[in-house]
N, C-alpha and C positions, 0 to 999 in steps of 0.2 A: 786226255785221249783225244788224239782227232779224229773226226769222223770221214773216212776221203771214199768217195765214187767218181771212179773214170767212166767217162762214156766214151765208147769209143775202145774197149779192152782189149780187143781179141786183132784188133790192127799190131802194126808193128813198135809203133809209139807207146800206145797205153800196155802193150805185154809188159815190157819193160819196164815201167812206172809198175806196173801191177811186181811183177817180179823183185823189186828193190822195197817198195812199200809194206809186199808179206810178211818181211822177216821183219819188220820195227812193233815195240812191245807200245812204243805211244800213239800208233797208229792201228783203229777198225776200219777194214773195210768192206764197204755197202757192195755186195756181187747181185748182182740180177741170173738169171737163170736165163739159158740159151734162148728157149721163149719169149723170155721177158727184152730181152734185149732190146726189140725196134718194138716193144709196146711203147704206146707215147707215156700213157697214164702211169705204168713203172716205172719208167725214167724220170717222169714229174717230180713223182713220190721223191725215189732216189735225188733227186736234183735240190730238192727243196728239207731235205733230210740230213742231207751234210754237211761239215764244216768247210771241207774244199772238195772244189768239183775239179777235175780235170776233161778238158774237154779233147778227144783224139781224135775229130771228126775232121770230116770234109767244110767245106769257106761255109757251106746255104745250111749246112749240117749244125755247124757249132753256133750259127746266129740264130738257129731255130731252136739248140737247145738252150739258149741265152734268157730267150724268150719265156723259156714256160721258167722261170726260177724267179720266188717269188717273194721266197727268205731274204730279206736285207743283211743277213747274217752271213750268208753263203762269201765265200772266197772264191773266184773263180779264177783258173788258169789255162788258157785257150794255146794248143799249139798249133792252131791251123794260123793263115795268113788272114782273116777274117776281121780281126780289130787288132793289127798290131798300127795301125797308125790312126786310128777309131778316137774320136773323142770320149772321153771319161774310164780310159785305159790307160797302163802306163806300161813303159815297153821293159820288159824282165830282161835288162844287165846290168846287174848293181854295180860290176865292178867298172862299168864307166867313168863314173862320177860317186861323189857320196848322194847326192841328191837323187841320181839315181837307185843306188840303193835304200833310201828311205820310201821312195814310192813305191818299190817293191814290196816293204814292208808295212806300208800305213794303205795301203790301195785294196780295193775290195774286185779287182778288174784288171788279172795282170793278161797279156800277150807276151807268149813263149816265142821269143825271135826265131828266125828261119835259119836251116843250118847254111845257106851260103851266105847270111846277111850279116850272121858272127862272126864269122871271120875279118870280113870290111870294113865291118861298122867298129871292130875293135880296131883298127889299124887305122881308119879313116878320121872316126870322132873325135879322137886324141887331138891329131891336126889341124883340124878346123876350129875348134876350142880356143886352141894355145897360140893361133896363129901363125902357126907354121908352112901350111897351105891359105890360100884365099878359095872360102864358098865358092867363088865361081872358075878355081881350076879341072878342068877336065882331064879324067881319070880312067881307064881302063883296069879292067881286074877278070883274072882268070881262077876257074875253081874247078879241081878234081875231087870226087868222089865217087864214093865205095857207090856198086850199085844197090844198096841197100834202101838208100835213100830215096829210090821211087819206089815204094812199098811192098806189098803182097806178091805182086802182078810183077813187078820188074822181076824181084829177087828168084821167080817161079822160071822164068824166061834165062835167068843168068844160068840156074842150076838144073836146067833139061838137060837130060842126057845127051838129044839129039837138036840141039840146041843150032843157031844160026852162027854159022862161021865169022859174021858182021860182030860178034857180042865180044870177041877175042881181042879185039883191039879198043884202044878207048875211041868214044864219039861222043861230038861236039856237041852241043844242042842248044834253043835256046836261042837260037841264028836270027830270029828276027827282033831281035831284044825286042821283049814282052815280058820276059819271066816275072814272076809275080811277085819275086823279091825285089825286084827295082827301086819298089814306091816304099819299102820301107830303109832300102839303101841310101836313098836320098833324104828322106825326112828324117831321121834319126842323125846321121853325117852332119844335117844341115848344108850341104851342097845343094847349089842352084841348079843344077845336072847332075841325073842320072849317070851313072856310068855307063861307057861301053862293057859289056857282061860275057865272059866266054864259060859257061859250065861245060866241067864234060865227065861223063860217067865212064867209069872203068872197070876191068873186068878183075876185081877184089872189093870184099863183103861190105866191110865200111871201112872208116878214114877219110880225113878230108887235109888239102890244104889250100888256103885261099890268099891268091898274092897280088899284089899292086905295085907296078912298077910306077918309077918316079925317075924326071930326071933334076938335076939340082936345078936348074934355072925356072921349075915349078914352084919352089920353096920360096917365102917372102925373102925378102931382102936381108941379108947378113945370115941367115937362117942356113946351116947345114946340114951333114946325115948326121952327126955328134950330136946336134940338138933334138933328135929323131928319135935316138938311145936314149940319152941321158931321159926321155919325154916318159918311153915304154916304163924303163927301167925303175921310175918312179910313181907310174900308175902301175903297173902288172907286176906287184911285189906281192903277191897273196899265194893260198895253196894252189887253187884253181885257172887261175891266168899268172903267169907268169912270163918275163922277159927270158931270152936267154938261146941258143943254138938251135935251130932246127938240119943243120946238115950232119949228114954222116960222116964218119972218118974219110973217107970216100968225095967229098963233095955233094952228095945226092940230097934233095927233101922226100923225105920218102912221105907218100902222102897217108899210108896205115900206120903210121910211126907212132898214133896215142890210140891206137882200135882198142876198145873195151875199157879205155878208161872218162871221166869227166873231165878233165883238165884239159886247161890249150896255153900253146905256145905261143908266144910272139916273138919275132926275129927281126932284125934289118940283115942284110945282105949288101953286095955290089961292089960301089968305091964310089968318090965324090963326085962323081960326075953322075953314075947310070945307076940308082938305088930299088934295091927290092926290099918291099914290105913281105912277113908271109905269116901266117895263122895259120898253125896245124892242130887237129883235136880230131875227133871222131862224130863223124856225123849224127851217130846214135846217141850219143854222150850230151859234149857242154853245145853241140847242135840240134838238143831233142830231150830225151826224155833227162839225160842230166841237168838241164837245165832248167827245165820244169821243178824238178824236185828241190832243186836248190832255191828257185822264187819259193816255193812253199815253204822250207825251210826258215827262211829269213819273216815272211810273212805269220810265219805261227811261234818265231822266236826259238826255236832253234839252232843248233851251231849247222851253216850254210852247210857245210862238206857233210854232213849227217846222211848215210846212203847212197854216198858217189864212193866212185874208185878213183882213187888219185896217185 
């Protein structure tokens, strides 16, 4: 039996995590009582009580509840931006690498990636790896998403009745690249730069898709879009990430095309000259709390897909 406390519940993250984790017979879990909730002293308890924490807080939030945890035993799985590039962490996408997936599973300190930085860092990593790109080519990448993705407060704002006629159309954000996915876009990648970053929120619940255009004379030497395929096709053979079509009969990416499920797609697009990378999944999903539950899974020896919808 594992023993799991979310802190952090009643957010939009941990409901979900709570929600998927109820129904498993090898999982209890630790509830604190409305009250109890921002007591420190219950949270301690709980925190140092469990076999995995999950932490659903804000950046100062989940380093503060890092801190009172005191069990060397504890798992902890952080989906804020807080330690995903923190030394004595290791960043939760096993299906990177194998190596990756072993840190997920031998690590007592995992970071739950960001949902625009899954999408990139799956499309990106591969390339830098394999040497298909060089570290230091400069990259650009655009991402839609549901506005679910800004939490509580956005999704309140999306669904007012009398809501701002501005929320109908999708908007850009994120204009001064800053966003706080950056530092782990780049550090994860292994890129010497950051990307130029275009997120933009739209007006549907969740879904994401996150794409990178390339053009060939980016790619090393003899290197083309065939070597791009054959790349995906051979890392993202699993249930959960896989290679393979994101357009519609139609030509379209529709960017809700996996809402409600954990799975993400990878695609190449274009022609040899102007090539689009693109990662669709659901921001709620292998962007958030799917993904979370999946590092747990692997971490406590379970089968990975255990609790996801796929």
């Amino acid at each position: 039996m594992i023993k799991v406390f979310i802190d952090g519940k009643a957010g939009t993250t941990g409901l979900r995590i709570y929600e998927r984790l109820s129904a498993r017979k090898d999982v209890e879990l630790i509830l604190l009582g409305e009250s109890e909730r921002k007591d420190a002293a219950a949270r301690k308890k709980a925190l140092n009580s469990c076999d995995a924490a999950f932490l659903c807080l804000p950046d100062a939030a989940a380093v503060e509840a890092v801190s009172m945890i005191e069990n060397e035993n504890v798992t902890v799985f952080d989906t804020s931006t807080a330690h995903r590039t923190a030394d004595g962490w290791v960043y939760g996408f096993p299906e990177l690498s194998e190596e990756y997936a072993q840190n997920v599973k031998n690590s007592k300190r995992i970071a739950v990636p960001g949902c625009h930085a899954s999408g990139f860092i799956a499309l990106v990593y591969p390339l830098v790896k394999h040497g298909i790109i060089s570290p230091d080519t400069l990259l650009t990448c655009h991402s839609i998403t549901g506005y679910s993705g800004g939490g509580k407060k956005m999704i309140a704002q999306y669904e007012e009745e009398n809501r701002s006629a501005a929320l109908g159309a999708p908007r850009q954000y994120g204009v001064g690249q800053t966003h706080k996915h950056l530092k782990e876009m780049k550090a994860v990648t292994g890129l010497e730069n950051a990307p130029v970053f275009s997120p933009i929120v739209a007006d549907f619940y969740s879904g994401m898709t996150v794409t990178v255009p390339l053009f060939k004379s980016q790619l090393a030497d003899g290197k083309a879009v065939e070597d791009i395929k054959k790349l995906y096709s051979g890392r993202y053979c699993g249930e959960i990430v896989s290679y393979g079509a994101l357009t519609d009969e139609n030509g379209f990416i529709c960017a809700n095309a996996l809402t409600g499920k954990d799975s993400m797609r990878i695609s190449v697009s274009g022609n040899e000259e102007r090539i689009i990378l693109a990662a669709g999944y659901d921001n709620l999903g292998k962007g958030a709390s799917g993904a979370a539950i999946e590092c747990m899974n692997l971490a406590f020896g379970c089968d990975a897909a255990e609790s996801l919808t796929l």
